[in-house]
C-alpha positions in Angstrom: 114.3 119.2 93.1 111.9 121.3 95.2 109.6 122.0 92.4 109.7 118.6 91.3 108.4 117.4 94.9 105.9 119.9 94.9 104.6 119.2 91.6 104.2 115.3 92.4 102.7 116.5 95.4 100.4 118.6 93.5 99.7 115.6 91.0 98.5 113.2 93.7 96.1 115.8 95.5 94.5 116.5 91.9 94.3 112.4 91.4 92.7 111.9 94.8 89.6 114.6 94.0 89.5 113.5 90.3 88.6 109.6 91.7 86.6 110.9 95.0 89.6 109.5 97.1 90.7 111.0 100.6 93.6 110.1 102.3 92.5 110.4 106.3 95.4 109.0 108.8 92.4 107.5 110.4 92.6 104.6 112.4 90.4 101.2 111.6 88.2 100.3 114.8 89.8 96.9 116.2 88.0 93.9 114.6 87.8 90.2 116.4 86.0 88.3 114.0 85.6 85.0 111.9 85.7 84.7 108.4 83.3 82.6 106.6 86.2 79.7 106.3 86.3 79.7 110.4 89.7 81.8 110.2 90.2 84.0 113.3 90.1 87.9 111.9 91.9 90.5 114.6 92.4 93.9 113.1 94.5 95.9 112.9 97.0 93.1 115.1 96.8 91.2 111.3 98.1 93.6 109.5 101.7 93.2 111.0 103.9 93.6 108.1 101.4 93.8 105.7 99.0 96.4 103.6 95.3 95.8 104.1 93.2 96.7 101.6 89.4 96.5 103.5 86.0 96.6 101.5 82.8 97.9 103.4 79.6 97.5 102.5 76.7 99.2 104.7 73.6 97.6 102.8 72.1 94.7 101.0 72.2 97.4 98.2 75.7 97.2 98.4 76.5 93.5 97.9 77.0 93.8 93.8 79.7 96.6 93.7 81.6 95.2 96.8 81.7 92.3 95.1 83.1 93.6 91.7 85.9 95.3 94.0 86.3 91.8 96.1 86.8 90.2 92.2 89.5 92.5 91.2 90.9 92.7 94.7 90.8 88.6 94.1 92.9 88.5 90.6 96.0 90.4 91.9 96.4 89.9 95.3 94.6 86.3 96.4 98.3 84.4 96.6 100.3 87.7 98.2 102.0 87.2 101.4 102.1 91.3 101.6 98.5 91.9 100.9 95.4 91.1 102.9 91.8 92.1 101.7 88.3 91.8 103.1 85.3 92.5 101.7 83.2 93.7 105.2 79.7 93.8 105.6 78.1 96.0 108.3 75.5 94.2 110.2 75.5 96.3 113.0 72.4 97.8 112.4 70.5 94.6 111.4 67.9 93.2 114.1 69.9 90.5 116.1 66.5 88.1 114.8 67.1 88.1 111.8 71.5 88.1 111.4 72.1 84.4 111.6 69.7 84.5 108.4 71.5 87.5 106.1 74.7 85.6 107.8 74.2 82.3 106.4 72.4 83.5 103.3 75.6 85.3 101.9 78.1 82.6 103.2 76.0 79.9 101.2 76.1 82.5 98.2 79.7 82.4 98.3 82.4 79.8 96.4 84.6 78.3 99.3 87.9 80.1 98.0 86.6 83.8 98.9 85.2 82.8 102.5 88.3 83.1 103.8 88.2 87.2 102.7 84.7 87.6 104.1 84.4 88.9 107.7 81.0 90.2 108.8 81.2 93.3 111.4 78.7 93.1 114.3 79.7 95.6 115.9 81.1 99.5 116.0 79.3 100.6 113.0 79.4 104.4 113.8 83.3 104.5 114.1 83.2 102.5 110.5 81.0 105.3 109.4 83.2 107.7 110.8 86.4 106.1 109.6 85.1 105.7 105.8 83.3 109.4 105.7 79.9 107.2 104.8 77.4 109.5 103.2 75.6 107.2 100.7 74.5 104.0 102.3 74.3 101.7 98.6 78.3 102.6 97.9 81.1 100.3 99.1 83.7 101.7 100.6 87.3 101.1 100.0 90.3 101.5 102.8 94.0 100.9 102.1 95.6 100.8 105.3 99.6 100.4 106.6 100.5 98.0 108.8 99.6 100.1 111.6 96.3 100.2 111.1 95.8 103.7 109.7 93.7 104.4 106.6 96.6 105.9 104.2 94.0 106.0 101.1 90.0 105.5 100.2 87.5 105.9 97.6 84.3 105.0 97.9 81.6 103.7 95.0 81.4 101.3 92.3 85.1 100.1 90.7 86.4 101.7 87.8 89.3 101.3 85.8 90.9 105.0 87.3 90.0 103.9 90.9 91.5 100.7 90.9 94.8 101.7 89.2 94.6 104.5 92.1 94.1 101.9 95.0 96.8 99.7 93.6 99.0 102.6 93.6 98.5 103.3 97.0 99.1 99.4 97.6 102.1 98.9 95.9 103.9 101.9 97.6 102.8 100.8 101.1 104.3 97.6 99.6 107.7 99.4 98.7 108.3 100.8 102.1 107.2 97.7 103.8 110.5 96.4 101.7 112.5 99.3 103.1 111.6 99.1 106.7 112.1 95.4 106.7 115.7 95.6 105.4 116.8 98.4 108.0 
């Protein structure tokens, strides 16, 4: 049974540097935000009970490949009670002047039924750096987090076929002990 756990063990560590995934135990920086439908957003408080799955984009650059994730993320998990997903642009670094404009710009761009997954961050930039290893500004970058708050999985880069089959992984067993726990 030993070698068994140790070569599942070995499987998963070779399937997180094949897709560019790290797990980090990191903790998200808290959020208290709106989302473009006027929904409060308080992270990582909303996660109670939950899996968050949290896309971050750090330039305009960005915007296409978050949004392929945000599409996929869309088609499985939209109608989940279990599952909530953000796609995140950091505006932190953007002059205060000019905000309101790249704000309402990219609500206007967006249908009404993904505002309500769309939460601009304002603030904290560098522990959002920090917490998604940033290195290359044009990628989005892709958390899975438990309940707690705590980044149990990421990736970072355009979506692919292996990289979302590894993120849903990583969902669906958050999901699974989220079942456990809550029958205990």
């Amino acid at each position: 049974m030993r070698f068994f756990v140790i070569c599942l063990s070995f499987v998963g560590l070779l399937a997180g540097a094949v897709s560019g995934a790290q797990p980090t135990g990191a903790r998200i920086p808290e959020v208290h935000a709106t989302s473009f439908s006027n929904e409060a957003v308080n992270l990582p408080d909303g996660l109670k009970g939950k899996v968050g799955v949290l896309v971050l984009g750090f330039s305009r650059d960005s915007r296409d490949a978050d949004a392929a994730w945000g599409k996929r993320l869309a088609a499985d998990y939209r109608e989940s009670p279990t599952v909530v997903y953000y796609e995140m642009p950091v505006l932190a670094a953007a002059p205060r002047m000019i905000r309101g404009f790249i704000v309402k710009s990219m609500k206007s761009s967006l249908p009404a039924s993904e505002q309500a997954r769309f939460v601009v961050i304002l603030e904290n930039e560098a522990a959002w750096k920090m917490v998604t290893h940033y290195g290359r500004p044009d990628d989005p970058y892709l958390l899975v987090v438990d309940s707690q708050g705590s980044v149990v999985w990421q990736t970072q880069g355009a979506v692919t076929d292996s990289a979302y089959a590894a993120l849903k992984q990583h969902v669906e067993a958050l999901r699974t002990q989220l079942g456990t726990l809550s029958t205990r």
